[in-house]
N, C-alpha and C positions, 0 to 999 in steps of 0.2 A: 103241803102234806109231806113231799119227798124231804124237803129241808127239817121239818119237827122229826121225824123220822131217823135221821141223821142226828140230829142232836140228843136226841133220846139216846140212841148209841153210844155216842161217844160220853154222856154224863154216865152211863153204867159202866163204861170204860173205865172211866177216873174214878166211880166208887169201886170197881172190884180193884183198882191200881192201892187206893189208900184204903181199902178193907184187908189186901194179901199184905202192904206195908205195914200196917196195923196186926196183923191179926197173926199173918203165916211169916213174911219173910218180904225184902228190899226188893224181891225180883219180881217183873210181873209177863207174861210171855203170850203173845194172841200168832196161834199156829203152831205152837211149841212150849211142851209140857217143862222143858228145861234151859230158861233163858239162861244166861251167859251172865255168872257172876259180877261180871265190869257195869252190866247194863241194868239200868231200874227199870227199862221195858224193852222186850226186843220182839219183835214181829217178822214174821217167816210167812213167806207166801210164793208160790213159784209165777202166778198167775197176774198178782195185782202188788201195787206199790202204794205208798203212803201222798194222802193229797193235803198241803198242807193250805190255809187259809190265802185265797189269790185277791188280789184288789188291786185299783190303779196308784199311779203315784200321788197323784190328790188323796187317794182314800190311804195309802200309807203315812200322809205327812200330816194328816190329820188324829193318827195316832195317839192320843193321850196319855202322858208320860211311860213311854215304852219302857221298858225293862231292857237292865241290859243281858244280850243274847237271844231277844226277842226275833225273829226270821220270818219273813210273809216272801210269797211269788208276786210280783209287779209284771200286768200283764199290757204296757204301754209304755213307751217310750224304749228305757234300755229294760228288755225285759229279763225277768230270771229273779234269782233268790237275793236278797236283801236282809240283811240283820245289822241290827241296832248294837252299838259299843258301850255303849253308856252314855256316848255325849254325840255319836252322827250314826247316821245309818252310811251301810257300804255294801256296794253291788259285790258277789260273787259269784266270780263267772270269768268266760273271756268273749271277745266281742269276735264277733265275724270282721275279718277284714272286706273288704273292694278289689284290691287285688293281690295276686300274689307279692310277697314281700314287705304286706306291709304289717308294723311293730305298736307296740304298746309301750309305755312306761308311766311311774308310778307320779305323777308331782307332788303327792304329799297330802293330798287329798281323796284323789281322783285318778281314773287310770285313765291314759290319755293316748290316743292313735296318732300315728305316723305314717304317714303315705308313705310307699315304696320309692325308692332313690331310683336314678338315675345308672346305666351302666357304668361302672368302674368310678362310679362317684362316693368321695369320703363320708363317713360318717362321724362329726364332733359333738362334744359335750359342752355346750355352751350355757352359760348363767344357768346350770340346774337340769336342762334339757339336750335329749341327744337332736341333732342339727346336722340335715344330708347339706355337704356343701362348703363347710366351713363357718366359724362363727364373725358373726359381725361387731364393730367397735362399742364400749359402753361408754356413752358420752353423757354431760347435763348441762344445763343452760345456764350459766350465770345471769344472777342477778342486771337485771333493768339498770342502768343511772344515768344521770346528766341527760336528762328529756330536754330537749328543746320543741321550741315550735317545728322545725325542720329538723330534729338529729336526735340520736341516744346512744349511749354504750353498752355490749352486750359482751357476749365472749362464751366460752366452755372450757371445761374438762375433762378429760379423757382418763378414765379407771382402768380401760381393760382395750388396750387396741383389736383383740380377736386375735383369728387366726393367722392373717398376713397385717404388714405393714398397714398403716393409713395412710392413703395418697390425695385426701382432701380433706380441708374440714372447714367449720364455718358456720356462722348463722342465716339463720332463713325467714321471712315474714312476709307477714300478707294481712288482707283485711278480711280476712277467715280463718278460722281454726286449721290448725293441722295445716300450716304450709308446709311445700314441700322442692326438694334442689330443684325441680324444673322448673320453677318460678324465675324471674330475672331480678326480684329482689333478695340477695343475697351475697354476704360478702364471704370471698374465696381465703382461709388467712394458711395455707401453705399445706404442709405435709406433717406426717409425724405422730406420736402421742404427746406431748406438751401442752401444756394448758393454753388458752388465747385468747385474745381480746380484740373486740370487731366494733367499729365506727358504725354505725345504722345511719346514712344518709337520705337526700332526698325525698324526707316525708312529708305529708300535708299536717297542716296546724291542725287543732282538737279533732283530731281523728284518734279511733284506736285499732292501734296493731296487734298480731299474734307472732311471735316470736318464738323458734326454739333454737338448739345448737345442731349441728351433724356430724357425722365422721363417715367417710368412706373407706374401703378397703376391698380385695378380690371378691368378698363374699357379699357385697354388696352396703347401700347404705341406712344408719340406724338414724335417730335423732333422740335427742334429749327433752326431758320435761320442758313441756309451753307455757310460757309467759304471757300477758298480756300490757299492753300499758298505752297511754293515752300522751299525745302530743300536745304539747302547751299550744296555747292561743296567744296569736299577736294582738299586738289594738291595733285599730282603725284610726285611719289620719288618711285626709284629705287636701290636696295642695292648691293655698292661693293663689290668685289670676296676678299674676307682674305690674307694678303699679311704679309709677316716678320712673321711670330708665331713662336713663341720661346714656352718652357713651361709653362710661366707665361704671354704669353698677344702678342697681333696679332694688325695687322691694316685693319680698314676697310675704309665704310662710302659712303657715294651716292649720289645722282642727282636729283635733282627738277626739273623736267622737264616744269610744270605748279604748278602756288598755287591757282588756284581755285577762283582767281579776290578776292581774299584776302592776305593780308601781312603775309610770315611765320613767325611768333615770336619764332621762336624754332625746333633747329633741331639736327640729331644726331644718336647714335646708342645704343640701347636696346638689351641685351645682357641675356642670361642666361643659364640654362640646360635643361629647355623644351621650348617648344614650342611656349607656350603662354607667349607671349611675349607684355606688355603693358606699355607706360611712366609710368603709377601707380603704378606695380607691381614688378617692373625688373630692374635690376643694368641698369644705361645708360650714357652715354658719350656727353656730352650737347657739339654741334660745333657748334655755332650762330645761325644767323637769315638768312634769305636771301634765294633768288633761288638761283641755278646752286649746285654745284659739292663741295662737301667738306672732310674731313678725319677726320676719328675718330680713337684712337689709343686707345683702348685695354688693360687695366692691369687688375693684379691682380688674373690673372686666375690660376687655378689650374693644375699643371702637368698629363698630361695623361688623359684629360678628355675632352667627348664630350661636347658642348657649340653649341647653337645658338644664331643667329645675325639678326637683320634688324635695316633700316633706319626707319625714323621716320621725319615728319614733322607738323608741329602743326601749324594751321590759329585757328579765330576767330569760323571756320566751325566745328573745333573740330582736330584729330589728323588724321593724316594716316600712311602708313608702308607700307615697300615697301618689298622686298621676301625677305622671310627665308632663310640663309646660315647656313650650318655646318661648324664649327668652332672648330675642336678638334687638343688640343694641343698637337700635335706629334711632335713635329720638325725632321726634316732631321736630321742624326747624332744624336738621342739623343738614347740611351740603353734601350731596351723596347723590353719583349716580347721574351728573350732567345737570343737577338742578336742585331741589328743596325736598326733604323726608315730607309729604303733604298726609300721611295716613299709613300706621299698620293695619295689616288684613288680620278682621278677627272669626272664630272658628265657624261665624254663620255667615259669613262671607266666600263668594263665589271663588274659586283659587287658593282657598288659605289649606296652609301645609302646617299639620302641630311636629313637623321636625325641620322646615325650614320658614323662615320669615319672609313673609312679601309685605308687599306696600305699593303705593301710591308716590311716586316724584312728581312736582310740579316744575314748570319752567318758571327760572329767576323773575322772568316780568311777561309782562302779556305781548302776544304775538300780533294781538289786533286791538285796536279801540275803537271797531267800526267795522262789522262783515256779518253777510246774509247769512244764517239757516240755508235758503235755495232750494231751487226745486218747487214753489208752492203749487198745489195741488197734486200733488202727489207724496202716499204716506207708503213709509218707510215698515214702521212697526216697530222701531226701534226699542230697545226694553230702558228700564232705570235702574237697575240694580247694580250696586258695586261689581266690577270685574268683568263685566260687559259694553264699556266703554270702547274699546279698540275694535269688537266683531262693530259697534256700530255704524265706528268712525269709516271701517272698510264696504260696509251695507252702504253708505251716503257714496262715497269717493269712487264705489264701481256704478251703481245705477244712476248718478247726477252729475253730471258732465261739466256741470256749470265752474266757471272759472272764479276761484279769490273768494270760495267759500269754506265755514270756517273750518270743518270736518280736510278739507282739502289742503289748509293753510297749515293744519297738525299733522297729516298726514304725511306731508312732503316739508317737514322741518329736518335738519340735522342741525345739531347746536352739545355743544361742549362734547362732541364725538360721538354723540347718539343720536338713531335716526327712526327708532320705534315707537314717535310719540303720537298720540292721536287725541280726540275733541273727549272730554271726561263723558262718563253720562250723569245723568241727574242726581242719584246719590250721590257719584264721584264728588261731581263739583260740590253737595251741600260739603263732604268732610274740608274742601277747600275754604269754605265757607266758617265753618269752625275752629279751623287752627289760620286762620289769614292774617293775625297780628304774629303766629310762626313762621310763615311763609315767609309773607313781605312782598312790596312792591304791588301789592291790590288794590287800584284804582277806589278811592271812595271818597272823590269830591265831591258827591253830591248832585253831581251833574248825571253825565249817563253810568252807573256803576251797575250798571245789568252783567252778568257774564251770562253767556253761551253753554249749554251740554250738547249731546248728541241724541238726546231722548227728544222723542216727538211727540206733542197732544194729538194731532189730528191730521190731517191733511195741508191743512194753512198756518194752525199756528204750533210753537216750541213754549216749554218751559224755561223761563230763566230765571236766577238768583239773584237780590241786591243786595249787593257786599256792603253798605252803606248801614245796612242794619245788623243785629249779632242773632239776632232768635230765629232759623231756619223757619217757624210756624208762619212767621208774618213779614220773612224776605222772599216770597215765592212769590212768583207775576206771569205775568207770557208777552208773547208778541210775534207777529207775524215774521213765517218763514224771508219774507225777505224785508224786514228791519235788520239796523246797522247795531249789534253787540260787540263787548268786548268778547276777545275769546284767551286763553290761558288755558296752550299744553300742556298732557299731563304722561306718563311713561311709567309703566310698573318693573317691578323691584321681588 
């Protein structure tokens, strides 16, 4: 009712305003007989003031094409009087500060507050704005290039050093936006305003980074527009097991499984005595280009010595390598070590090392053609596995006293200056078994060509080998603890 009431008012308002403009004269005056020539309405009152239409900023910005010099009161947010220009609306007014001293200025838009400073601290103009403190460097990021799988180059510019000197600059990244200098990925590239250019090292392949530039100075440090970019992907390659080694030079070479949606231009096997192993640094075996499966063949190498191996494949991403293998040139049959190369240890083998070589030596000829097991009735536990031969040989020789047996007759050998040979165990001797036209000197007249291990069936009786046949499935037998076997020392490596 209060509201039609008002509004009632105010339209008799605007007719006697365009009736006295109409009718008497431009002026129209509420409280006073003789407005003020300048004014087309001027109202006089000692007691009340003029209330002009109040709403929120939602309801002001809802507006429908405002006029310009249109003015409403905004009773939320920044509140006070607001009028429209023609193309924005703009607060008039000034804003309460927080504490003493603090400022306003204009940015071109908007008027904008400034905490109070500090004592006896400066006040600059920097990029547009006043700044307690001094102004800070304007730097930008250069362009991304030269992505590798592991690297990029990056760098910056400097427009506007600020207010003092720059006493750092440099790029910064991370696997987030908005990296920032407390990171430790970051390169330091000197002093100065000068442009510069930064090496981005040590990154992971298809991963993506955020990169910007920096600059510091007294006033503190700014950074330049953020980049993003993504690290190229290596291919996959995998390294053959060593095959043919002779003294002087083995066969490898591996498998490309992916190239990383780039062309390999290069591939192959990188070879050497440690480890570190790089196409840069290291002897290597160039075998084409291409995915899939290839062979590299090995020379040069030196007798009797540990060597490692990996594949290698090379895109435009940079290189990769595929695992490390040991690669020591022992050949089967070759004289090493007070006796015969009788077996290298492979990686499911008890003792094997993938950075150094071991193996199995046999003694040049047999130590016995006729000696008990011992002991029967009484078991040992002795195991068969490769590399448990010598715990065996020392299980027999401390609990069985018995003399000129064959565990005892290995045990107490010294022969071509070596004195740590002991009875194989059951697998030992089969690999004995397999390479015995490498060996040499393996009884296999037909007659008694049993040999001896250190492994035990039971209580009474051993497992032994007949070297007289080649197929491990169907030279297996036994025979009691004290039957007369051959026996052939054996001494690792």
């Amino acid at each position: 009712m209060a509201k039609n009431y008002c509004m009632k008012k105010l339209l008799i308002l605007i007719s006697l305003f365009f009736i006295s403009d109409f009718s008497f004269s431009q002026n129209v005056g509420i409280g006073t007989s003789f407005p003020h020539s300048s004014a087309a309405l001027e109202v006089k009152d000692n007691s009340k003031g003029i209330l002009i239409p109040r709403m929120t900023s939602v309801q002001r910005a809802a507006i429908s094409n405002p006029a310009e010099g249109l003015m409403v009161y905004q009773t939320d947010e920044t509140k006070g009087f607001w009028f429209f220009n023609g193309s924005n609306w703009f607060f008039q007014g000034l804003f309460n500060g927080s504490n003493p001293g603090d400022m306003m200025y204009w940015n071109g838009s908007n008027w904008v507050t400034i905490a109070a400073g500090q004592q006896n601290q400066g006040l600059f103009f920097c990029n547009g704005a006043p700044t307690w403190g001094g102004c800070k460097p304007v730097v930008s990021t250069a362009a991304v290039t030269s992505i590798t799988a592991s690297s990029a180059v990056s760098g910056g510019s400097i427009s506007d050093e600020g207010s003092s000197p720059i006493t750092a600059k440099g790029v910064v990244w991370g696997f987030e936006p908005s990296p920032a200098v407390d990171l430790p990925t970051k390169t330091v590239n000197g002093n100065g305003s000068s442009s510069f250019t930064s090496n981005v090292t040590s990154l992971n392949y298809g991963t993506t980074y955020y990169i910007r530039a920096y600059a510091t100075n007294n006033a503190g440090t700014s950074y330049g527009n953020e980049l993003s970019f993504q690290t190229l992907t290596l291919a996959s390659v995998t390294t053959n097991a060593a095959t043919s080694i002779t003294s002087t030079g083995a066969t490898s070479g591996g498998t490309i499984s992916s190239n990383g949606g780039n062309p390999v231009t290069e591939r192959g096997i990188v070879w050497g005595t440690t480890t570190n192993l790089t196409v840069e640094t290291s002897n290597k075996v160039v075998s084409g280009s291409g995915n899939g499966s290839f062979v590299s063949n090995i020379t040069g190498l030196t007798p009797f010595t540990n060597y490692y191996a990996k594949a290698y494949a090379t895109t435009v991403a940079g290189t990769a390598y595929g695992n490390t293998i040991s690669l020591g040139t022992f050949p089967i049959g070759a004289s090493y070590g007070g006796g015969i190369i009788a077996y290298v240890l492979q990686p499911w083998d008890i003792g094997y090392s993938s950075s150094v070589t071991h193996g199995l030596i046999a003694a040049p000829s047999n130590q016995s053609n006729g000696a008990p097991w011992g002991c029967t009735g009484t078991y040992y536990g002795t195991s068969n596995f490769i590399g448990t031969g010598n715990a065996n040989t020392q299980t027999i020789v401390t609990r069985c006293s018995t003399a000129g047996i064959g565990a005892r007759i290995c045990n107490d050998l010294v022969l071509n200056g070596y004195n740590d040979w002991y009875l194989p165990s059951y697998n030992e001797l089969i690999m004995l078994l397999i390479n015995k036209n490498a060996i040499g000197n393996m009884v296999t007249d037909g007659l008694v060509d049993v040999y001896m291990c250190s492994t035990e069936d039971n209580a009474v009786n051993v497992p032994t080998i007949n070297f007289a046949c080649d197929y491990p499935s169907i030279c297996q037998g036994q025979a009691g603890k004290g039957a007369l076997i051959r026996v052939r020392a054996v001494r690792s490596f």
